[in-house]
C-alpha positions in Angstrom: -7.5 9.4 9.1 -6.4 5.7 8.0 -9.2 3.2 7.9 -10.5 -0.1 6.9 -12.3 0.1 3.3 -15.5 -0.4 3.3 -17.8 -1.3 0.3 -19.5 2.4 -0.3 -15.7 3.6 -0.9 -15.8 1.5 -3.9 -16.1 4.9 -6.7 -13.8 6.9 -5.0 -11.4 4.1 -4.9 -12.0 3.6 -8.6 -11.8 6.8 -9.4 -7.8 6.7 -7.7 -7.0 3.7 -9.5 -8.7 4.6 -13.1 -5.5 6.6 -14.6 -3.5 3.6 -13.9 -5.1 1.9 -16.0 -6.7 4.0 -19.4 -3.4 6.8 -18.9 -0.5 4.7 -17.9 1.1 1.3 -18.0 1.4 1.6 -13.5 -0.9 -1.1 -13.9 -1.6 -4.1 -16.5 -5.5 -3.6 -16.6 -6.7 -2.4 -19.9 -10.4 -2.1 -19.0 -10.7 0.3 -15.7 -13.2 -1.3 -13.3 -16.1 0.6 -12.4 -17.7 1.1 -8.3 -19.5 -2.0 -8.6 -16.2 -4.3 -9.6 -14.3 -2.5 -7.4 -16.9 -3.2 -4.5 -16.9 -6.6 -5.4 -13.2 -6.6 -4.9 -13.0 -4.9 -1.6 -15.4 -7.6 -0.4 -13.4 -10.6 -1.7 -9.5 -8.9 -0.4 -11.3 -7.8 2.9 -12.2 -11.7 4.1 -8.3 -12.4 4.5 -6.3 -8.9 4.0 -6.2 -5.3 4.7 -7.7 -2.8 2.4 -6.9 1.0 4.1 -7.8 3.7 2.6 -6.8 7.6 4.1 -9.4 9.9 4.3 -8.9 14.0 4.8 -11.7 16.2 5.7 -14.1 13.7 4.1 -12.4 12.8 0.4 -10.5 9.4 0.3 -6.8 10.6 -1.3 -5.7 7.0 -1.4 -5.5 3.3 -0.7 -3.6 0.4 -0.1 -3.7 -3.3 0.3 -2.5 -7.0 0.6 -3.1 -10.1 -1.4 -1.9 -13.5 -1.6 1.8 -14.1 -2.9 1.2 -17.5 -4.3 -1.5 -20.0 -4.0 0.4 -23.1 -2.7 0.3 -23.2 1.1 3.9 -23.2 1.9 3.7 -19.3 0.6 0.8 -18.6 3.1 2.9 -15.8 4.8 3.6 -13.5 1.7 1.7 -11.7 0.3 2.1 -8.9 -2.5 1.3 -5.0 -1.6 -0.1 -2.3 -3.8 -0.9 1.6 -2.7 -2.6 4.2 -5.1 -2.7 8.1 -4.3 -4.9 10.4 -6.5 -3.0 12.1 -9.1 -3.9 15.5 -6.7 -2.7 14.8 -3.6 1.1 13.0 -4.8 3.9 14.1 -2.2 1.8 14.9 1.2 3.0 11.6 2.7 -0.5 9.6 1.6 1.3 6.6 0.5 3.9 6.0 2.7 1.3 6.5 5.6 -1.0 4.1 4.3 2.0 1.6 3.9 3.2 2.1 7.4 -0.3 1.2 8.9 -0.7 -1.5 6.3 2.7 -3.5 7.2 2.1 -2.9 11.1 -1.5 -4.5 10.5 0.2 -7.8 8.5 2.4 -8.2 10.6 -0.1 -8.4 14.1 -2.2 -11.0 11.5 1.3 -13.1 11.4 2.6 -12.3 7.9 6.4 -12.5 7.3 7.1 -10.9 4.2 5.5 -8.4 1.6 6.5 -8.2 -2.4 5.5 -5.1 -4.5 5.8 -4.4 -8.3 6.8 -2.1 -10.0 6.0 -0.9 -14.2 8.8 0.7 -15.2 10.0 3.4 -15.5 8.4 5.3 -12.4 11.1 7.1 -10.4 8.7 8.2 -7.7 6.7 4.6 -6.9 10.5 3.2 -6.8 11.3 6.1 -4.4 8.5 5.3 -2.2 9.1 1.8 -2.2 12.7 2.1 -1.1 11.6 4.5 1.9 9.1 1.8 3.3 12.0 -0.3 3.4 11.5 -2.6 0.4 14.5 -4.1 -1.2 14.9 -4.7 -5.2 14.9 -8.6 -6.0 14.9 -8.4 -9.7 13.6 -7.0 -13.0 10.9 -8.8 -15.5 11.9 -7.6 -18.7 9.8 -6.7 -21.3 7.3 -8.7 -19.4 3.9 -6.7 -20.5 2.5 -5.0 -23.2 0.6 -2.0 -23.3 0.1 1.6 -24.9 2.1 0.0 -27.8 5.3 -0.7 -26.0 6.6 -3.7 -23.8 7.3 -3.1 -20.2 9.9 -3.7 -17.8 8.7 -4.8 -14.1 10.7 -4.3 -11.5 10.1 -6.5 -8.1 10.7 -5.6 -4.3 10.5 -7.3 -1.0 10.4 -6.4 2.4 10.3 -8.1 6.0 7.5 -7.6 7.8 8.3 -10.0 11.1 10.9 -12.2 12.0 10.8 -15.6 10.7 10.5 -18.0 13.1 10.2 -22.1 13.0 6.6 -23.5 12.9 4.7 -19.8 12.1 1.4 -20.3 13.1 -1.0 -19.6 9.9 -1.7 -15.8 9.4 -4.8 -14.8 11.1 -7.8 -13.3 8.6 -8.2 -9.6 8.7 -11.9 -10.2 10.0 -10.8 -11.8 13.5 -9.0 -9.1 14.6 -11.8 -6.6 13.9 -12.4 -5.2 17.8 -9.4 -5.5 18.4 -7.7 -3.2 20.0 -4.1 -3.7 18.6 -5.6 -3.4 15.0 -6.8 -0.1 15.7 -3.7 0.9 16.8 -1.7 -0.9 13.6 -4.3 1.5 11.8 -3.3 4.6 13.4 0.5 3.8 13.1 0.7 6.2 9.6 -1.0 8.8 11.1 1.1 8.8 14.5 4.4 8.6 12.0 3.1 11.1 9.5 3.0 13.5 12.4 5.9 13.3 14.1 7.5 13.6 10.6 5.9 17.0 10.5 6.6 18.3 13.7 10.5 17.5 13.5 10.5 19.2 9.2 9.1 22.2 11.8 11.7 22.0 14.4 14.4 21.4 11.7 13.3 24.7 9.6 13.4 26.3 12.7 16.8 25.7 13.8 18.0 26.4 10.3 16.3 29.9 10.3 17.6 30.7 13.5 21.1 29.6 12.3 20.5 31.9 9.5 19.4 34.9 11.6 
């Protein structure tokens, strides 16, 4: 299932993002942050945004979540996006579930628009991107520098809801707890990632019956 993050999640959730960080230049931490950092980050993020993670027969297998864009108020409805998946469980559909419930719960909050970056070069996090919906803006170049060489980061956007004139401020992630329609926004990459699998079935079907 897709859930909220809650503060005892905070070592497996560390645990995910750690490779980033010590094996690869995904992100631009040097210093991975142990369960009690992490906690405390899942505690500041969770006053205002969403922090999912998806959970399979009791392991967490990934998360995802918002932050702010920019500080200045006029970027109040933008925010940037970020998923992880454990280096076991790549290509069963964990992140683009998570981002599917993520986006439909930004969007009932009031958020407009999501930005995502990516280290380059990483074919699959592009890939994923792109089948969420994102859009390339642009390319930082040589913008970072890590494991001795300087890095290229690519940036995406995507709509989350139609802009409108006189948006009323985003609502924080903590009013809508209760909520019905949040646990429905939750559910949404769930409800997708099955139906997904049921029509790959039907589809393998028909072709093996066209074969036969």
């Amino acid at each position: 299932m897709i859930r909220l993050a809650v503060e005892s999640d905070s070592a497996a959730i560390a645990r995910i993002y750690s490779p980033a960080v010590t094996d690869h230049a995904t992100s631009f931490e040097v210093v991975a942050p142990d369960k009690e950092e992490m906690a405390q980050r899942i505690r500041k993020i969770s006053r205002q945004f969403p922090w999912l993670v998806r959970e399979v027969d009791g392991t967490i297998l990934g998360y995802a979540y918002a932050s702010a864009h920019r500080d200045r108020l006029a970027y109040q409805w933008s925010v940037d996006v970020c998923a992880y998946v454990d280096q076991n469980a790549h290509r069963r559909g964990t992140g683009r579930a998570l981002y599917t419930s993520l986006f439909a719960v930004l969007a009932l909050q009031g958020y407009r628009n999501a930005y995502a970056g990516v280290t380059l070069p990483n074919p699959a996090s592009e890939g994923l991107h792109r089948a969420v919906g994102f859009t390339q803006v642009g390319v930082y170049h040589r913008v970072g520098y890590k494991l001795g060489a300087w890095h290229d980061v690519a940036w995406f956007e995507r709509d989350l809801a139609e802009r409108i004139f006189d948006p009323p401020p985003p609502r924080a992630i903590t009013s809508l707890l209760g909520d019905p329609a949040l646990a429905e926004a939750i559910t949404l990459g769930e409800l997708q990632t099955a139906t997904e699998k049921i029509t790959d079935a039907r589809s393998e079907e028909h072709r093996s019956q066209s074969r036969g």
